[in-house]
N, C-alpha and C positions, 0 to 999 in steps of 0.2 A: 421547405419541409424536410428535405435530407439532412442537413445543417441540423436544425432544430432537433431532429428523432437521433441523432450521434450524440446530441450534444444532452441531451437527458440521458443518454444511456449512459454517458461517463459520469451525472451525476450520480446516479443508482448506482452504478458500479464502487463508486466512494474510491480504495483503498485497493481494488482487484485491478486498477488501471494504473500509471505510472502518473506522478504529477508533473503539472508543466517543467520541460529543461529535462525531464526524464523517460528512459525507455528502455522496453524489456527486448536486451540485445541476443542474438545469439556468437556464444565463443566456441571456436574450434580446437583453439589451445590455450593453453595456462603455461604463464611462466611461475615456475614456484620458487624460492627464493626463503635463506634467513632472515632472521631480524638486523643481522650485520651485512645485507644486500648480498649476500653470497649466490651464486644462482647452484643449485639442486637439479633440477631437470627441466623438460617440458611435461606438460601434462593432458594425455589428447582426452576431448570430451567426445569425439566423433562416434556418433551410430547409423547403421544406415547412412552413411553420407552428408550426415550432418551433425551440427553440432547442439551443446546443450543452452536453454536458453536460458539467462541470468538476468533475472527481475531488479528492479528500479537503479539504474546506472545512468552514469550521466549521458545524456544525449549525444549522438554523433555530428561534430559539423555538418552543416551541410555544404560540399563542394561542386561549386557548377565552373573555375576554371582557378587555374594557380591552386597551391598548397597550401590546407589546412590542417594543424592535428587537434583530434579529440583528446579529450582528458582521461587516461590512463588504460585505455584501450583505442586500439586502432591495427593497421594490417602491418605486415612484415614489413612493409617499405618503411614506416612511418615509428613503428617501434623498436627495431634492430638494426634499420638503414640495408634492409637488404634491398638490392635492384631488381628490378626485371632482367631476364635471361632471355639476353636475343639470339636465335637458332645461325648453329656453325654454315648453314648453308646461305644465309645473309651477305650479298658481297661491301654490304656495308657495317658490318657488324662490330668493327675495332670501335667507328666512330659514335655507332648507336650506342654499343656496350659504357663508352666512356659517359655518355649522355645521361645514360641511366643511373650508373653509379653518381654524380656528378647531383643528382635528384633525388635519391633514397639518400645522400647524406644532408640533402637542404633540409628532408623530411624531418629525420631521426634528430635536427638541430630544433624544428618546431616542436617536435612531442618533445623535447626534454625540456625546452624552455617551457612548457607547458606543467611541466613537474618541478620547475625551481620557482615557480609563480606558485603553486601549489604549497612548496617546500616551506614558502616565508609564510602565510598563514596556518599550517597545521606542521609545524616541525616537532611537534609534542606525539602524533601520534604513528603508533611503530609503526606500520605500516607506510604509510606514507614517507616516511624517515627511511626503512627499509629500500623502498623503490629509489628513495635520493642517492644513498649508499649503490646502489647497486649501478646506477649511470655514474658515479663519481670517485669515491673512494676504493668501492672495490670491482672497478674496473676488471682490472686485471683478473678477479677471480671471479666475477659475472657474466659479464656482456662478451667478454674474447673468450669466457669457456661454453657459449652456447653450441659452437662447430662441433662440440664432442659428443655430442647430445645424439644416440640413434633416433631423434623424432628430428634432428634438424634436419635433413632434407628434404623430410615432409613438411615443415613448418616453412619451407625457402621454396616451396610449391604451389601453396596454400595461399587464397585470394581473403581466408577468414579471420575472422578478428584473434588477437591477443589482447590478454590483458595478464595482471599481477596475481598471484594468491602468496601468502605466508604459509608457510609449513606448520602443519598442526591445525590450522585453522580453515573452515568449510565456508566462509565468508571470501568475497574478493574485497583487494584492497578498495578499490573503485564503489565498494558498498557498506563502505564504513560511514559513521554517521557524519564524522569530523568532515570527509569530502564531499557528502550530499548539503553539508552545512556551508559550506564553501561555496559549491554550485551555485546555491539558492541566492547567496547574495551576489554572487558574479550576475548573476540573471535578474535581479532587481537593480544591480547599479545599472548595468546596462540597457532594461528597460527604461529607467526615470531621463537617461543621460539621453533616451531618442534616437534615432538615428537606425542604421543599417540592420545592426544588430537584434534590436529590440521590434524592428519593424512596423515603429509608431512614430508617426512626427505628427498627429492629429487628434482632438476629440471629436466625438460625436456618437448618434445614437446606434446602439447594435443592434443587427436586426433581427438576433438570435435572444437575446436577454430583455431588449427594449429599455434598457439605461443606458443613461451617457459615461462613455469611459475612451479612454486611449484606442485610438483604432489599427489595424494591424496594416501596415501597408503590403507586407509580402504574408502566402498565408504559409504554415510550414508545411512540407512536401510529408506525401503518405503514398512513397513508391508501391506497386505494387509488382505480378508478375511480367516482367518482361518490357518494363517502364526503366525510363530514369532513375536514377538515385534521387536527382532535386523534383519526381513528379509531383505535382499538387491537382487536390479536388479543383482549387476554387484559385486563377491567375488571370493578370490581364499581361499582356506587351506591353513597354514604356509605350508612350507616342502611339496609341493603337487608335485603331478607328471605332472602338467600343466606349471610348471615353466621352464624357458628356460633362455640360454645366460646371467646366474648367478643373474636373477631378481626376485625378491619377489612379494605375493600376487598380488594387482591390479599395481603395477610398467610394468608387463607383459603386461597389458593394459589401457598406460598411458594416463587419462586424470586429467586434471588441479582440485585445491581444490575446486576452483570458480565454474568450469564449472560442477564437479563432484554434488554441492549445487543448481545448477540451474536446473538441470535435476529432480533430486532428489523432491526438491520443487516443479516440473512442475506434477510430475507423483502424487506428493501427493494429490497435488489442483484438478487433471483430478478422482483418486477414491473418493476423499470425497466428489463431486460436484456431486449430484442427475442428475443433467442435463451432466455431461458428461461422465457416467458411468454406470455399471447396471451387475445383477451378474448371472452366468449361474452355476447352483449347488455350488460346493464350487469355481468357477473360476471367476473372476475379468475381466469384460471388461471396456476399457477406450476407448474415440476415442476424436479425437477434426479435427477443418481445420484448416489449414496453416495458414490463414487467415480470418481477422474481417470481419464485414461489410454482406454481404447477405450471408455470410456461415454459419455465428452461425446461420442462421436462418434454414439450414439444419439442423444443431447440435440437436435442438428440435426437428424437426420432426421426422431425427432418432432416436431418443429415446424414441416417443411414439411408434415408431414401436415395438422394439426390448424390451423396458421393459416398456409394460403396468400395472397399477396400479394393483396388487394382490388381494387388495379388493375392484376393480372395476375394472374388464378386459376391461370394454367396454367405462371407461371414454377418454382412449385417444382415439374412434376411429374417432371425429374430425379430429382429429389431423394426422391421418392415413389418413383420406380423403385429409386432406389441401395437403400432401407428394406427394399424387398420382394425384393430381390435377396440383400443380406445374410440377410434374415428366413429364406429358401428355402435358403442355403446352408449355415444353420448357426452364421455368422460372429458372429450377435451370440450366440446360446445361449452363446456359449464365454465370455462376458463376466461373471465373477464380480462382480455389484456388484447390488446395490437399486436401485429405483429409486420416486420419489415424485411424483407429481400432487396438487395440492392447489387446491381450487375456491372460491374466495372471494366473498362476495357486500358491499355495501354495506346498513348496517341502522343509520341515525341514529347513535350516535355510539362502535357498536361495530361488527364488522364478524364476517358470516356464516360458518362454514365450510358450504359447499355438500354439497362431497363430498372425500374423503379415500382418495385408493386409493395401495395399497404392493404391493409384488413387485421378484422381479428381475428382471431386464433379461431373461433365460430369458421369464419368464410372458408379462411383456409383449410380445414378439417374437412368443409363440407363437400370442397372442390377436390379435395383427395382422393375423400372416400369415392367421389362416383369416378376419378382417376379409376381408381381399383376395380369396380364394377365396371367401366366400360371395357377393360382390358381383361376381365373376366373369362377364360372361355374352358372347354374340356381337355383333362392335359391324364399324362401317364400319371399312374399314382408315386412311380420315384421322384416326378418335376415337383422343382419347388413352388410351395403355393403361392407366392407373389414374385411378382415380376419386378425388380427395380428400375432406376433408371438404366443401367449400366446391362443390363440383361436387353431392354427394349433397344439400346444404340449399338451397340454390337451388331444386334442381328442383321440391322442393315448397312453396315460396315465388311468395307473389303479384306479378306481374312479374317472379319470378327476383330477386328482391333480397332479399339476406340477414335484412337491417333485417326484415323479417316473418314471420320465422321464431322462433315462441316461447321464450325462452330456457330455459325447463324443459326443452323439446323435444331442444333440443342437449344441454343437459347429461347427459338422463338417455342421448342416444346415444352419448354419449362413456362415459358408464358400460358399457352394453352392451360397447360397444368393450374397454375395460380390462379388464372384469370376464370377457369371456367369454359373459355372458349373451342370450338373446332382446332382439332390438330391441322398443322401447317398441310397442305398439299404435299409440300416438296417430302415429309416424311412417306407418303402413301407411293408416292411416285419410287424413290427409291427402295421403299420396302417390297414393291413390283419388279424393278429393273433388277435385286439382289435373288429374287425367285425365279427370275427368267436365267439370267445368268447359270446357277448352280441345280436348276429343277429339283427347288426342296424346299416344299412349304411348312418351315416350322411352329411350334406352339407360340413362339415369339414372335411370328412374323403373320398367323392368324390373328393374333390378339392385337395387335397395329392394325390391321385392316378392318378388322370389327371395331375397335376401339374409332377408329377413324368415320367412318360412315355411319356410327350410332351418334355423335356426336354430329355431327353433318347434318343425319336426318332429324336431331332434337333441336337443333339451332334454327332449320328451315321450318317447323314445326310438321314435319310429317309422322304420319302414323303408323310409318317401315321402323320396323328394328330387326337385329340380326341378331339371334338366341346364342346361348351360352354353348349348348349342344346341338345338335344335328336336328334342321326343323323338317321336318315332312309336308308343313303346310306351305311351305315358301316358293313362291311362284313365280320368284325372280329368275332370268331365263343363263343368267350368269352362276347362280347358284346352282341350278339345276345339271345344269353342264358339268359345271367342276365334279359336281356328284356322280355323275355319268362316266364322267374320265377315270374316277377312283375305280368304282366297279369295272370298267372294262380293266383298268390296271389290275387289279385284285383277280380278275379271274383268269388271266396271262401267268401271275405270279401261282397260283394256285394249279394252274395245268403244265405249268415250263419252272421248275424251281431249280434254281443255280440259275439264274440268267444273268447275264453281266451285262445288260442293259434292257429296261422295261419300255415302253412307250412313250412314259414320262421323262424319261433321257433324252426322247428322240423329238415327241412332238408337243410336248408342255407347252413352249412358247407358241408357238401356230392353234393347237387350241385354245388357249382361253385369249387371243386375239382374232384369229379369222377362224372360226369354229366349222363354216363350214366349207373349208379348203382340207379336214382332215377327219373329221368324225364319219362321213359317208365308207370312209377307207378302213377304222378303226373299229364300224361295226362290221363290217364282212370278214374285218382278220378273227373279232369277238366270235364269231357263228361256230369257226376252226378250232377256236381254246374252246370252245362249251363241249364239240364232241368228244374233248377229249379226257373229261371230269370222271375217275372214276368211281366217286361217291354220287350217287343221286341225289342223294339229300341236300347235298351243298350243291349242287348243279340246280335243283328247283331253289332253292335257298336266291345262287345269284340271280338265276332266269326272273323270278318273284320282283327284285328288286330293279334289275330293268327295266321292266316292264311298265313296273310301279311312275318312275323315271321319264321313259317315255312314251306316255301316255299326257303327262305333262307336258312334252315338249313337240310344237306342235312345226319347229320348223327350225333349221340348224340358222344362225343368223354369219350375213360375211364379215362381221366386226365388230368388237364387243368395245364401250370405251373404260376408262380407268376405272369409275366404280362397279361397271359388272364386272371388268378381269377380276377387281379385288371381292367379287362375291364368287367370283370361280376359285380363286383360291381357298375363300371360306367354306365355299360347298364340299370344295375337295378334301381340306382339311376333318372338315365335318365327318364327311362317309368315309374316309381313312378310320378314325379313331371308334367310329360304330361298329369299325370291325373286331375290334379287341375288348369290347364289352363281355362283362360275365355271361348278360343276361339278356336279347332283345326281345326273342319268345321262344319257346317251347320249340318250334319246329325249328328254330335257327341254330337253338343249343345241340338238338339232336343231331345236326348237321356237322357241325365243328365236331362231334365229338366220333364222327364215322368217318373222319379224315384218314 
């Protein structure tokens, strides 16, 4: 099913994806260079720490041991023969250093015999002729005047690719037509000829196309974060104990060279494309629709969901609004198409699927939207009105930074998310142990706990739900508490202001787990702050509201477990934020306002 949905997507895509033997590389630097091979400068493409990416070039070998060079790009070893720099503190460093040089010139003898194989079929064009001149003829005023270059010692640092440009021209050599023409039939001789290269020594049927064609014996690698260079989706071991009915590596699981290159190509263009991927710890997520047309326009919206900008969490939350706007109106339901998530992991010199979810663009909308409602709840009127991913993993991360936040953790919430289902445990658990820790229960770490046990109680089919604002009728003995704790806080802060530590600093954790090893304590200190109110109005105001409170509660309990602590949080959270309302009634306004 993975195979098969990569491998329509690269036919949709036609022309936007690279064709087989091709890919869309990124270069760090440019050698720029005349038509009489003279080298000019270097030229950095580098932004933010990376470089620019250069659409349909010839494919990079793939090297899993010994030296190979690519065709007219490849790294400073392999292009200029420079060496690795072994550190002065090395006590073997004469012998390593000699090693190294000894290899960056084996290299820079492959890339150039690589360009004099090049040189005999397209000697006609400048380009190409250019770069021959410049390994050969004008040596001496090329390749030995690179040292003078103020980018060379960035470029003899640099693990990123080079390649050629011509002066005057915004084409690289590498993307002329004469060498894509060249490519193609190197990559046809070499297919028909069989063998290592072409990765076919067999026919049979694919099980990706369902016609008989040449079958791929290795499939090509589609490294992703934190993988191999050779990693691939789809490998066997020679001699492996997975083989069967006397067939070899991928023969086991035959598809086609062709079909094996489209997939391949679809899955590289989905991780290196900003917009149709985004990364959860060391895991690779890709997703794309079936189809064009009003789906890519989900395409973006999911993805400001799920990977907001790092150094501006709040720039997509536009873009979160548009999601949940459409999602409410209906707009995207109308959108006939699939849609695919696919969750990749890095795993030595093959590469994981994580998780694998499918539906249409309907399910997924629909599973959002009540995403967005369940995580619903009463916020300041400055907070922004939707929560992203990256808003909701924060908050139960140490220091608020992503980086510590478990990647199972994420992932299986991003499942919850797609699938519909209850949020993981381990999320509710840690969004507790982050509010014991720091005594502070925020808008984001309310909305995890409601979002959590609404989901819980819809999955179990109960007929508990946990309201968006402050409920009065809620009889839960966890919530009621938490509500009780705000009010005694609140009427502490209200009789003692400038305090450098409230109750909540002191005994947060011991109430909403053994409630009553400190609320007996908390109302006698309560009795002391009320006589010392001196507005009446807001002294009946908080008395009213206690009372209200406990009268409800008919007995302090020794032990609450994780979903009352997390309805103590909610209660508290709740009667927190009722207190900054405009309006609750008449007498309450009179009250705040004889402050």
């Amino acid at each position: 099913m993975i195979l098969q949905a990569l491998y329509d997507y690269a036919r949709r895509k036609g022309g936007d994806i690279p064709e087989d033997g091709f890919a869309n590389v990124e270069i760090k630097h440019l050698i720029k260079i005349t038509e009489d091979g003279a080298f000019i400068d270097f030229v950095s493409t580098v932004e933010d720490k990376k470089g620019k990416i250069y659409t349909h070039l010839p494919k990079q070998v793939e090297r899993t041991s010994g030296a190979k060079a690519s065709l007219l790009l490849d790294n400073a070893g392999y292009v200029l023969g420079v060496p690795k720099q072994i550190p002065e503190s090395d006590p073997q460093k004469d012998k390593k250093q000699a090693k190294e040089e000894k290899s960056a010139r084996v290299k820079n003898e492959l890339f150039i015999g690589k360009i004099e194989e090049l040189y005999e079929k397209c000697s006609g064009n400048t380009g190409v002729a250019a770069v021959h001149k410049f390994y050969t003829e004008n040596r001496k005023n090329g390749f030995d005047a690179v040292s003078a270059s103020s980018l060379w010692e960035e470029v003899q640092k640099s693990t990123g690719m080079l390649s050629f440009i011509l002066e005057h021209e915004d084409a690289l050599v590498a993307q002329h037509d004469d060498v894509a023409a060249y490519h193609r039939n190197a990559l046809a001789e070499a297919e028909s000829a069989g063998g290592k290269e072409s990765g076919s020594d067999k026919a049979g049927i694919c099980l990706i196309t369902g016609e008989k064609s040449a079958i791929a014996r290795l499939h090509p690698a589609t490294p992703i974060l934190n993988s191999k260079s050779v990693a691939k989706l789809v490998g066997f071991q020679v001699n492996s104990g997975y083989d069967s009915y006397g067939k070899e590596q991928s023969h086991n699981a035959p598809v086609s060279v062709k079909a094996a290159a489209a997939y391949t190509n679809a899955l590289n263009y989905l991780k290196d494309s900003p917009k149709n991927r985004f990364f959860i710890g060391s895991d690779t997520v890709v997703f794309w629709a079936e189809k064009g047309g009003k789906a890519n326009e989900f395409e973006g919206a999911f993805a400001s969901f799920f990977n907001p900008p790092r150094d501006n969490p709040d720039k997509g939350v536009a873009q979160v609004k548009s999601l949940l706007s459409a999602a409410y109106t209906g707009k995207l339901e109308e959108i006939d198409s699939n849609f695919y998530v696919l969750c990749l992991s890095p795993n030595a010199a093959r590469i994981s699927v994580r998780f694998w979810e499918t539906g249409t663009v309907r399910d997924f909308a629909s599973r959002i939207r009540q995403h967005f409602d369940d995580f619903e709840i009463v916020r300041a009127p400055y907070d922004p009105e939707c929560l992203n991913l990256y808003h909701i993993l924060s908050s139960v991360a140490l220091e608020r930074k992503i980086e510590n936040v478990a990647p199972n953790l994420i992932g299986a919430i991003m499942q919850s998310i797609l699938r519909g289902l209850p949020y993981p445990a381990t999320l509710q658990q840690q969004c507790i142990r982050r509010i014991r820790a720091e005594q502070k229960v925020t808008r984001e770490r309310a909305a995890i706990l409601k979002a959590y046990l609404n989901r819980l109680y819809r999955y179990n089919n109960s007929s508990k739900e946990v309201l968006v604002s402050l409920d009065r009728k809620c009889s839960d003995k966890g919530y009621l508490l938490g509500r009780l704790f705000a009010v005694l806080e609140k009427v502490q802060q209200d009789t003692h202001p400038g305090l450098n530590a409230t109750i909540t600093d002191q005994f947060y954790g011991s109430a909403s787990t053994n409630p009553a090893t400190v609320f007996t304590q908390l109302l006698k200190l309560n009795q002391h702050h009320l006589s010392n109110y001196e507005s009446k109005g807001l002294k009946t105001i908080r008395e009213k509201e206690l009372g209200e409170i406990m009268n409800a509660i008919d007995h302090f309990p020794t032990h609450l477990n994780m979903n009352e602590q997390s309805q103590f949080a909610i209660g508290y959270y709740h009667e927190k934020q009722s207190f900054f309302e405009k309006t609750n009634t008449s007498d309450k306004s009179e009250g705040e306002n004889g402050l």
